[in-house]
N, C-alpha and C positions, 0 to 999 in steps of 0.2 A: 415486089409481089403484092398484089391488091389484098388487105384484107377480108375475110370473108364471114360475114352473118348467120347465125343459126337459129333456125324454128325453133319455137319451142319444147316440142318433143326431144329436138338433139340434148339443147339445153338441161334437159332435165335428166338425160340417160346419162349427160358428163358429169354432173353436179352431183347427182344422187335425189335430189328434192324431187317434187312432184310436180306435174305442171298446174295440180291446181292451188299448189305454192307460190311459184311461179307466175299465177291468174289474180291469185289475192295480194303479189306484192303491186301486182300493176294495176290493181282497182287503190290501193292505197298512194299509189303514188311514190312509193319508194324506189321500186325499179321498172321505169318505164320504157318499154324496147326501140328501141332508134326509131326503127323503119318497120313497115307492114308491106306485105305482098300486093299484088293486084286483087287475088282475094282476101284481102284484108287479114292475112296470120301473121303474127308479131314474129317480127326478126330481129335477133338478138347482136349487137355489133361488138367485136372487141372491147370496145370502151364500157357496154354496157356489162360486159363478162367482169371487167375491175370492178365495177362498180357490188355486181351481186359478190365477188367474194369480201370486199371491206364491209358488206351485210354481215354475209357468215363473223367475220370475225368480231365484228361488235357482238353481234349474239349472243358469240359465244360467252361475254363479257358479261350477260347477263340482262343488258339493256332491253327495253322493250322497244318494239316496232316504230312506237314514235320515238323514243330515244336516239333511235337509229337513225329513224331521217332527218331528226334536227342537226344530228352529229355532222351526217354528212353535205345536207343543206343549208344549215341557219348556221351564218356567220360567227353570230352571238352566243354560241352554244359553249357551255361551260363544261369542260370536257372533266377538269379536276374536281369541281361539284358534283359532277354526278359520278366519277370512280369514286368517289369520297362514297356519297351516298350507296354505293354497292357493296362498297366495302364494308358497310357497316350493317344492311343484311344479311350480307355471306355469313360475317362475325356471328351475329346470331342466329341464325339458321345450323353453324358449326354445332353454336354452344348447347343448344337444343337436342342436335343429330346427339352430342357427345353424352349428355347427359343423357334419354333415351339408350343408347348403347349402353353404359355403366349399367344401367338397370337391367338390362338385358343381360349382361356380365355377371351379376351379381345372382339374377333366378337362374342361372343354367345348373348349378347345383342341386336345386331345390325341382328343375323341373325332369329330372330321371324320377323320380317318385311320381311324378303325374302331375295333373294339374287343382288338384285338392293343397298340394303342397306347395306350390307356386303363389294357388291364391292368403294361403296362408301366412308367407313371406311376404307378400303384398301387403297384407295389413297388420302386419308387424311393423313392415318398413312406418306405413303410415303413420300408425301410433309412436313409433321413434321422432317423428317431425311433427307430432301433436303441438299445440299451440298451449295446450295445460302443461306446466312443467310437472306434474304430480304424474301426468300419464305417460310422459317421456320416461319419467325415473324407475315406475312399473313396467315401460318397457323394457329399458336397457337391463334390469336387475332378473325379471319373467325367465327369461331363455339366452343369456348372452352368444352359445354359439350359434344358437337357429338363427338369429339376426347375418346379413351380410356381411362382411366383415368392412368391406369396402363402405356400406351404409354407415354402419359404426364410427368408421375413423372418419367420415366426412362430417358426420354429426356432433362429432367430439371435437370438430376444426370450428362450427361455428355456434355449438353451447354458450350460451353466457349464463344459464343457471351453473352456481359453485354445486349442488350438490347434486342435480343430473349430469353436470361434467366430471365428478367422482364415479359413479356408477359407471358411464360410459368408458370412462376409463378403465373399470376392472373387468368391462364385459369386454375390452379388445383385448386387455392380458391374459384372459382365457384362450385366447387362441394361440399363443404362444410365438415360437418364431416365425410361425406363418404370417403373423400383426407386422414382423419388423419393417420388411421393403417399402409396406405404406404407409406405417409409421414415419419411417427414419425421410420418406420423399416430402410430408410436411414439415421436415425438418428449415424448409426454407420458404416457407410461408413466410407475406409480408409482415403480418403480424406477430408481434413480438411473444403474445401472449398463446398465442398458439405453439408456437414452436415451444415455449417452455412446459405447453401441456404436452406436447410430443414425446419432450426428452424425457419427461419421468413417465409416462408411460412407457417407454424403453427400460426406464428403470424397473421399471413393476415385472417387464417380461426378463430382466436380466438373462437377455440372451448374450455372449457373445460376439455374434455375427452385426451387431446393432453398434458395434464399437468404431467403426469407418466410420461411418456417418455421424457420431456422435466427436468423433476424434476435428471434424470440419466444423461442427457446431459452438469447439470450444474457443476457436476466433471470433464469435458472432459480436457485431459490433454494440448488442445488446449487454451491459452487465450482467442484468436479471436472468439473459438466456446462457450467459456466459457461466455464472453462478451455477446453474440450475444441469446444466451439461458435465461440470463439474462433480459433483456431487454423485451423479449417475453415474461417470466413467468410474469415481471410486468405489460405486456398490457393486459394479461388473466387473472391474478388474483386469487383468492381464499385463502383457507386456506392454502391448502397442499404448492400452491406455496411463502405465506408468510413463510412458517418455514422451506422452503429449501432456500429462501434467507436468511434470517437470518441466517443459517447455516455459509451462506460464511462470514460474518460479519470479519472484519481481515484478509482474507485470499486472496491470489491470488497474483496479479501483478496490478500496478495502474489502466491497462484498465477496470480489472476486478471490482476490487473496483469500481469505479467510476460507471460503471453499475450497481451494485448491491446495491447501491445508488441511482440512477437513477428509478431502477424499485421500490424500496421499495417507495421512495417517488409517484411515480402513485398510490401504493396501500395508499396514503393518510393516514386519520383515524388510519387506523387497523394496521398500524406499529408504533406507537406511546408509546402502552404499552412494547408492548417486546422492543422496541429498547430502552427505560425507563428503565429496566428490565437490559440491556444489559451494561448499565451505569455503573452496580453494582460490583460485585466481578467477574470479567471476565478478562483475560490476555488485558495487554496494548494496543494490536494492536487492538484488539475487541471494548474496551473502544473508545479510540480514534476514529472508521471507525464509532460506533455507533452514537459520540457527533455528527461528520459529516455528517450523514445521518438525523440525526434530521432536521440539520439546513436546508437539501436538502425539507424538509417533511416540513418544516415551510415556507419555501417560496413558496412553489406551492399555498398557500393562500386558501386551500382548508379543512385545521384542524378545527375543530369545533371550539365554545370559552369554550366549557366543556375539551376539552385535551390541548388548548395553556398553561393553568394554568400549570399542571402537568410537561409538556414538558419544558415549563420555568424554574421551579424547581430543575427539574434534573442537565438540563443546566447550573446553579448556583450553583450547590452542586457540579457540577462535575471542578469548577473551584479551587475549594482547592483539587485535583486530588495529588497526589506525581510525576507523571507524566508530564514533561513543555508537550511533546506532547498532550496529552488531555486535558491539561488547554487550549494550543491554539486552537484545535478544536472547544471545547467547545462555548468558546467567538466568535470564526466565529459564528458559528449558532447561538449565541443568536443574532447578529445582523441581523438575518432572523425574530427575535421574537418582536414583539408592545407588551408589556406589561411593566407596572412599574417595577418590579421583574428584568426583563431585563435591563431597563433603568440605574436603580440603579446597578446594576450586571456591567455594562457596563463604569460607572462615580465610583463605585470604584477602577475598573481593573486600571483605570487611573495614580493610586500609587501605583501599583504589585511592589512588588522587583525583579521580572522579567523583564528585558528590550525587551524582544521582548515579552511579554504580555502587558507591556504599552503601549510600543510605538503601538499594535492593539487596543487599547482602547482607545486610542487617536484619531486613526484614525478612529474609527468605530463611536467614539463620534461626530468628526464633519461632518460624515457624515451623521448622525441622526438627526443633528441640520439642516441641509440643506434640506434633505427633510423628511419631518418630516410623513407623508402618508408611510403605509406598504409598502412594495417590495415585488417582486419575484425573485430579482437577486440572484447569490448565491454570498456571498462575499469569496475569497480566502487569505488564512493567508496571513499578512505578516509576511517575513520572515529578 
């Protein structure tokens, strides 16, 4: 069956373009129609049908009219150069459309009141991105909830003034759990230094709901955010964030530990069983971080006298350890503990065949005799 040719009118009723699209590819040179009539009207050949759809579909790509025809006539044409090059103003043209919208996002509040109040927020937002850190701090401190909240947490992502990044911090905690979702979504910023401004502002909203996200943040391969995530799940508390502290139990770098010490002892009470628990047949480093976190949990003075008993116990048991490091542990924290158990614990260590467990038992002993009233200090080994 012979191929058959179509005018240009056809062409354009099938295509949808125009024919004087159509007119202008073929004054460019890009799609030039086979054949003409006797009266000279461009007739369009199958061949030349492929050829205007792999137009379309470059187009669609973003290319421009010359792009197009080098694509499909010039040899040389570098096909990966130039998606590269598209690619990287689509990229921007995104990131522009995106931010645009955010701002858009952030007035739709503001503009049910009209647009007195729109513009208002307008230059509020502005003065929040002021280039005087003295007028940022005015701003953030001026009205914290009439600010966006959304403006706020992005401006608190790239502060580098310490004491505008304090202020901005306490204007997203004014808004309460409503701050957390955008909070806790910087939570994974490349920068380290952000995310640990994130997490204590979690801290400051002490919501609950802030505890997932914070509970993922306590792997972060940062110490400092690792630290700092810590610290926060112990000011928030719950269940979920006791048993992802414990998790860390032995693990990390000393800052780490020491905070993860730090917060289990805020959660008082309810760390007393597991870390009991933790005593038991657990790798050394665990044993060890747990006898230490006791003694932190005993001195906050805040243990019932229904769990000192128990805790004491452990403490004691945990002194015939195989372990010198958890026996010295150990004996630190019992000298966080008032109880006889300890007392005694403490006046026998005194003739350990251990010299650096006596010589602490010696030491813990007269310092017991001296003030004889509970403490909250923490005592550190000696070593």
């Amino acid at each position: 069956m012979p191929e058959i040719s179509l005018r240009i009118g056809e062409v354009a009723r099938r295509t949808g373009l125009s024919v004087r699209t159509l007119r202008h590819y073929d004054e460019l040179g890009l799609l030039v129609p086979s054949e003409r009539t006797d009266g000279d009207h461009r007739l369009y050949s199958p061949g030349d049908l492929r050829r205007l759809l792999a137009v379309q579909h470059l187009k669609s790509l973003g290319l421009s009219l010359a792009e197009v025809r080098a694509a499909l006539d010039d040899q040389g044409f570098d096909a990966a150069e130039a998606l590269e090059q598209h690619i990287v103003t689509v990229e921007d043209r995104i990131a522009t459309e995106s931010e645009l919208l955010a701002r858009l996002c952030a007035l739709r509040t503001a503009a049910g009141s009209g647009w007195e109040e729109v513009l208002s927020v307008i230059a509020l937002t502005e003065r929040l991105g002021h280039r005087e850190p003295g007028v940022r701090l005015r701003a953030a401190l001026g009205t914290p909830t009439a600010a966006p909240l959304s403006v706020l947490v992005e401006n608190l992502a790239v502060e580098t003034e310490p004491g505008v990044q304090g202020a901005l911090a306490w204007a997203v905690a004014q808004h309460g759990r409503d701050a957390v979702p955008l909070v806790a979504a910087r939570l994974g910023d490349d920068d380290p230094s952000v995310r640990i401004r994130m997490a204590l502002v979690l801290g400051k909203i002490a919501d609950p709901s802030a505890v997932p996200a914070l509970v993922r943040t306590l792997d972060d391969p940062d110490p400092r955010v690792a630290s700092a995530t810590a610290s926060v799940l112990g000011r928030i508390g719950g269940p979920e964030a006791l048993v992802a502290l414990l998790r860390r139990l032995g693990l990390g770098s000393t800052e780490e530990r020491d905070s993860v010490g730090d917060a289990l002892a805020c959660l008082g009470g309810a760390s007393v069983g597991p870390l009991v628990e933790a005593l038991g047949n657990r790798p050394r480093e665990v044993r060890e971080h747990a006898a230490t976190v006791l003694g932190f949990v005993a001195g906050t003075g805040t243990v019932t006298e229904a769990l000192v008993e128990p805790l004491a116990e452990a403490l004691v048991k945990a002194l015939d350890d195989e372990e010198s490091d958890v026996r010295t542990a150990a004996l630190v924290a019992l000298g966080e503990v008032r109880t006889p158990a300890a007392d005694a614990a403490i006046a026998s260590a005194q003739g350990a065949a251990d010299p650096r467990l006596r010589a602490l038992a010696i030491r813990l002993g007269a310092d017991r005799a001296q003030r004889p009233a509970p403490t909250s200090s923490r005592s550190k080994p000696v070593m």
